[in-house]
C-alpha positions as CSV (number, residue, x, y, z in Angstrom):
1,X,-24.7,-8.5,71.2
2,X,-22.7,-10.5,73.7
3,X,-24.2,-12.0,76.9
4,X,-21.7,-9.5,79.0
5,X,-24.0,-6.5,76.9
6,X,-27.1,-8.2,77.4
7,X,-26.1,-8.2,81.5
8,X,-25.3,-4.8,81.6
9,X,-27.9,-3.6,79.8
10,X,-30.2,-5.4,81.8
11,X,-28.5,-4.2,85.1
12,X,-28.8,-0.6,84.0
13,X,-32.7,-0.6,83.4
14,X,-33.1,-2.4,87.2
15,X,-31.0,0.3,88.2
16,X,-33.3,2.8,86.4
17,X,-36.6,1.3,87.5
18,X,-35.2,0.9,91.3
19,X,-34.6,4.9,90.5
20,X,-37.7,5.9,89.5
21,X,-39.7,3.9,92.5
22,X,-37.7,6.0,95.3
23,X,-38.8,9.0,93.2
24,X,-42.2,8.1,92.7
25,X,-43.6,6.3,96.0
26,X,-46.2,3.8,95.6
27,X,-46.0,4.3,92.0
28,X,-46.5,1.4,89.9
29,X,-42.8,1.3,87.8
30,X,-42.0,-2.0,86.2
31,X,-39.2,-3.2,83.8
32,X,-40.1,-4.6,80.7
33,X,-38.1,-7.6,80.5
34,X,-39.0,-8.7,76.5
35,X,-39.3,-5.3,75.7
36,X,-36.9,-5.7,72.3
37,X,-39.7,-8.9,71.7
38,X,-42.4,-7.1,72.0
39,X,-43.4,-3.7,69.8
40,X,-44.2,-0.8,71.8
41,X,-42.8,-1.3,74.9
42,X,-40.0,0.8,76.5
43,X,-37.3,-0.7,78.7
44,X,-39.2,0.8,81.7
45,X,-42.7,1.9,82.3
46,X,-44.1,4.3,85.3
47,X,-47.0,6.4,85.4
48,X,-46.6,9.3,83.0
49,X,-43.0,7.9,81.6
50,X,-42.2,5.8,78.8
51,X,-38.3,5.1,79.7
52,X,-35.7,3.8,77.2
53,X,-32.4,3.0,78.9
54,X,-28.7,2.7,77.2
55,X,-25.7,2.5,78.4
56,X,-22.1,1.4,77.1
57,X,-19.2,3.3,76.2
58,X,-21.0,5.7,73.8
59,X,-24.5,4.7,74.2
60,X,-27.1,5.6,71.3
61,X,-29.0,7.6,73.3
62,X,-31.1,9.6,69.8
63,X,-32.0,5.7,68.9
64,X,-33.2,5.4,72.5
65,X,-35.0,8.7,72.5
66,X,-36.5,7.8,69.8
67,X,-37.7,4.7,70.4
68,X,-39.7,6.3,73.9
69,X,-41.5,8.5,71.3
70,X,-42.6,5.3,69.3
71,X,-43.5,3.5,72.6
72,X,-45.4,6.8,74.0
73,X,-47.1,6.8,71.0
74,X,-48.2,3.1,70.9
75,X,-49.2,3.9,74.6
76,X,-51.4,7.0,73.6
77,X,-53.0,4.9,71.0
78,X,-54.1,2.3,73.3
79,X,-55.8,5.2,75.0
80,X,-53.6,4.7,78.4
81,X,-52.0,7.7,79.1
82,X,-50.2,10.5,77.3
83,X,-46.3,9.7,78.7
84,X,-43.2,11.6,78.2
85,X,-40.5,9.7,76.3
86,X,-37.4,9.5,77.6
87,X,-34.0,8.1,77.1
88,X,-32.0,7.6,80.1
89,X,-28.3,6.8,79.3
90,X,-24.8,6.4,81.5
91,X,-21.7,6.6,79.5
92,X,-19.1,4.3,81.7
93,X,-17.4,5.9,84.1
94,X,-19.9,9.0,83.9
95,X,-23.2,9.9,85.3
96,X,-25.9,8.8,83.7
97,X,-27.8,11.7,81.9
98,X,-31.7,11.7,80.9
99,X,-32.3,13.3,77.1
100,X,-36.2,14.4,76.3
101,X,-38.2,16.5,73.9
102,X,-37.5,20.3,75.2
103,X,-41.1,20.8,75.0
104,X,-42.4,17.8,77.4
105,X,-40.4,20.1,79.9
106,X,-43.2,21.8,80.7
107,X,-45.2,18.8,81.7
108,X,-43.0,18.5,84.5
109,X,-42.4,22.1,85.7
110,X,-45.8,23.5,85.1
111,X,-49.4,22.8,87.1
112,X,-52.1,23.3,84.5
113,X,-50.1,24.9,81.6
114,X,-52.7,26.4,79.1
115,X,-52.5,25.0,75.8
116,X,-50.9,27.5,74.1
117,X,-47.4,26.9,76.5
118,X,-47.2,24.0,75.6
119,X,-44.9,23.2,72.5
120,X,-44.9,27.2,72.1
121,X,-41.4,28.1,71.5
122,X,-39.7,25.3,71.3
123,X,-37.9,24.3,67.6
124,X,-38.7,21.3,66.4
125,X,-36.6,18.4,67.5
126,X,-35.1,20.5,69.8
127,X,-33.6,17.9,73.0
128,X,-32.5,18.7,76.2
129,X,-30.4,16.7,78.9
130,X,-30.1,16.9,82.3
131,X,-28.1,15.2,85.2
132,X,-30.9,11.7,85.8
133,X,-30.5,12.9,89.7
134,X,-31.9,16.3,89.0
135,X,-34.5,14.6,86.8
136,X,-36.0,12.3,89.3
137,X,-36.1,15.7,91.8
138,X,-38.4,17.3,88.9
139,X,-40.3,14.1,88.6
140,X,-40.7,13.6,92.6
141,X,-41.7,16.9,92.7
142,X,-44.3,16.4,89.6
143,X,-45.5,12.9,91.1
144,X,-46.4,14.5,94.4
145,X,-48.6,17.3,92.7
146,X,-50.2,14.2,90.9
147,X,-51.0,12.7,94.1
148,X,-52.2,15.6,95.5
149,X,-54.1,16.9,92.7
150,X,-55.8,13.4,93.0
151,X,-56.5,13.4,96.9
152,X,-58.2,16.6,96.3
């Protein structure tokens, strides 16, 4: 990987962490910068998210998915938090696009889903993607009902 790669890909998860603060307010969302040194870190981690981030002309955004799964995991191990892995990638010249399990959805969207939603219905393996602006309205949206749920 060049230094020019290394740059960009360093530019893009600022750009994703800066992204996720405005859509999380006084959430706590840091960059990991010696993520690839260190096992079981994402590229980015706020509350909730494990966050891989790609970018490039075609940018491997399965391998990134799939590393947020390993980092979620690592992260549920060490008994912090059960997070949603996601990959967020930006082909050049395009917008950038967040890919996650189809059945995480549901973490977003719903407020107390009972066990049996969650998962149901979904095949296994199944992805979906969605604009990263869109995403970040979901995950405003989610955050707030955190917050609230926690002032109550």
């Amino acid at each position: 990987m060049t230094a020019y790669q290394r740059n960009k890909g360093a530019r893009w998860e600022r750009e994703v962490a800066r992204r996720f603060r405005e859509a999380m307010p006084g959430a706590d969302v840091t960059r990991n910068r010696q993520a690839a040194e260190y096992d079981g870190l994402p590229d980015v981690s706020a509350p909730g998210f494990a966050i891989e981030c790609k970018v490039g002309a075609n940018p491997p955004w399965r391998k990134g998915l799939r590393q947020a799964v390993e980092a979620a995991a690592e992260i549920r191990i060490a008994g912090n938090c059960d997070c949603i892995p996601i990959c967020v990638a930006k082909t050049d010249r395009r917008r950038p696009v967040v890919y996650m399990e189809a059945y995480r959805v549901v973490d977003l969207v719903l407020v107390d889903a009972p066990p049996v939603l969650l998962g149901g219905g979904v095949a296994a393996g199944a992805v979906v993607s969605m604009d990263l602006g869109e995403f970040l309205q979901l995950v405003g949206e989610w955050w707030g009902r955190q917050n609230a749920e926690t002032a109550a």
